[in-house]
C-alpha positions as CSV (number, residue, x, y, z in Angstrom):
1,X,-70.7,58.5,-71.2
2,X,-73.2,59.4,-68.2
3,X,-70.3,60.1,-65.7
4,X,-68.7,62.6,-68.4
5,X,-72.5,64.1,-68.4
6,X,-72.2,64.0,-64.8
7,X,-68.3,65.9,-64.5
8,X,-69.4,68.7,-67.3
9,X,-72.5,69.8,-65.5
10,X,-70.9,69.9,-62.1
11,X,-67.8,72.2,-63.5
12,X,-70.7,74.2,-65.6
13,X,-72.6,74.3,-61.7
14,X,-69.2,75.0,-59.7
15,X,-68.4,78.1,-62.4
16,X,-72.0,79.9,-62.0
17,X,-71.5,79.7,-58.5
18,X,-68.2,80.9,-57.9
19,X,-69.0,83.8,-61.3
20,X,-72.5,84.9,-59.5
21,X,-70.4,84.8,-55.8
22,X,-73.4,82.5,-54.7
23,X,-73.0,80.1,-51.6
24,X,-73.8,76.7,-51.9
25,X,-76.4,75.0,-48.8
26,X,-77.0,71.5,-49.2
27,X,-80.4,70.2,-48.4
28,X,-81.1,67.9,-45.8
29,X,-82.5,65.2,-47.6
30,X,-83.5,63.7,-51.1
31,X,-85.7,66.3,-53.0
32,X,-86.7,64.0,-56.5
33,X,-89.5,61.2,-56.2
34,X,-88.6,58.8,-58.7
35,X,-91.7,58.0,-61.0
36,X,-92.1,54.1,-59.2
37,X,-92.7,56.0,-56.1
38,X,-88.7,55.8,-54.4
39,X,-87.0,59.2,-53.2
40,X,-84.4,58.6,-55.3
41,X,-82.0,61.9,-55.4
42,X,-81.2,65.6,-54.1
43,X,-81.9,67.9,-57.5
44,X,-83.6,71.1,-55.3
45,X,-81.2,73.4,-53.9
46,X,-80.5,76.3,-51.9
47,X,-78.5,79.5,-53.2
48,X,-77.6,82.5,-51.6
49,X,-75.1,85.3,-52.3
50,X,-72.1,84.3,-50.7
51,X,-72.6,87.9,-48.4
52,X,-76.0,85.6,-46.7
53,X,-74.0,82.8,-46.4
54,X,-73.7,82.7,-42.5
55,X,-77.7,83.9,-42.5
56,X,-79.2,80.7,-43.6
57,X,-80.5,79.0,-40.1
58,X,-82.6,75.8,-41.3
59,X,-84.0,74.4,-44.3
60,X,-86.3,71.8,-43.8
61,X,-88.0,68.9,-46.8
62,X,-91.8,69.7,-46.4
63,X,-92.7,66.4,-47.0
64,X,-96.3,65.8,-45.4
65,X,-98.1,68.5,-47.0
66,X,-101.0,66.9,-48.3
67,X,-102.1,68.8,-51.3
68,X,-98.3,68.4,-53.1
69,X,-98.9,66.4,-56.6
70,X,-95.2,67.3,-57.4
71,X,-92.2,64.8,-57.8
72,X,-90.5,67.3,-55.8
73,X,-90.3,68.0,-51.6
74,X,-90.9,72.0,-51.7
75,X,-88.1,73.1,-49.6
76,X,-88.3,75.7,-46.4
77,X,-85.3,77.8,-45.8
78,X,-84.9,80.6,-42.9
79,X,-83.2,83.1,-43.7
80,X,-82.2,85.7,-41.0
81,X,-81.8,89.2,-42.2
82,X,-82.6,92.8,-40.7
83,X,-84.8,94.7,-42.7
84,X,-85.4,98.6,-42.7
85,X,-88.7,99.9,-41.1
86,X,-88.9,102.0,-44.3
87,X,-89.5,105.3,-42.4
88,X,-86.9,106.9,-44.0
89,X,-87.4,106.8,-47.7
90,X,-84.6,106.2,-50.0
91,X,-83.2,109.7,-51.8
92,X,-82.9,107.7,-55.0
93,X,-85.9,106.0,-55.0
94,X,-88.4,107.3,-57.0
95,X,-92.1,106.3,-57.9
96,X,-94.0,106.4,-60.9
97,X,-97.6,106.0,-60.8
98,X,-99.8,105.5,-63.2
99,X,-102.3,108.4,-64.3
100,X,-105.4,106.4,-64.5
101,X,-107.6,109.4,-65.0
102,X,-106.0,111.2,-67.9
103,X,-108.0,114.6,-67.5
């Protein structure tokens, strides 16, 4: 019975990747801290659209942070992308503020 748990949720997991054209990054180690203490399994992962794919540098299991009370490593990932200075504004872009002093 827990292996036919297992096979449904990894088709469900392959189908919303492949429907949402998302890229799959495994993790370099185990992300789940079993309640007795043991890193026991990977259950964190990295996503990206398919189009970021070759982007994705490092991801790294920030595991000495001292302040983390979670059964989960967090997880770093770099991401290399080129962003736009923003000095030309987008033509389609448009911004409505709020009239905070309704005169």
């Amino acid at each position: 019975m827990k292996s036919s748990k297992k096979l449904a949720r990894s088709i469900w997991m392959e189908e919303f990747i492949n429907s949402k054209k998302l890229a799959f990054k495994p993790t370099p180690l185990t992300t789940f801290i079993h309640p007795n203490g043991n890193e026991s399994s990977t259950i964190d992962y990295i996503f990206v659209h398919s189009n970021l794919a070759d982007k994705v540098n490092n991801t790294i299991r920030l595991d000495m942070l001292p302040n983390n009370t979670s059964d989960h490593y967090p997880l770093l990932t770099e991401i290399e992308i080129e962003m736009d200075s923003g000095k030309e504004k987008d033509k389609n872009f448009t911004s409505n503020k709020i009239k905070w002093d309704k005169n």
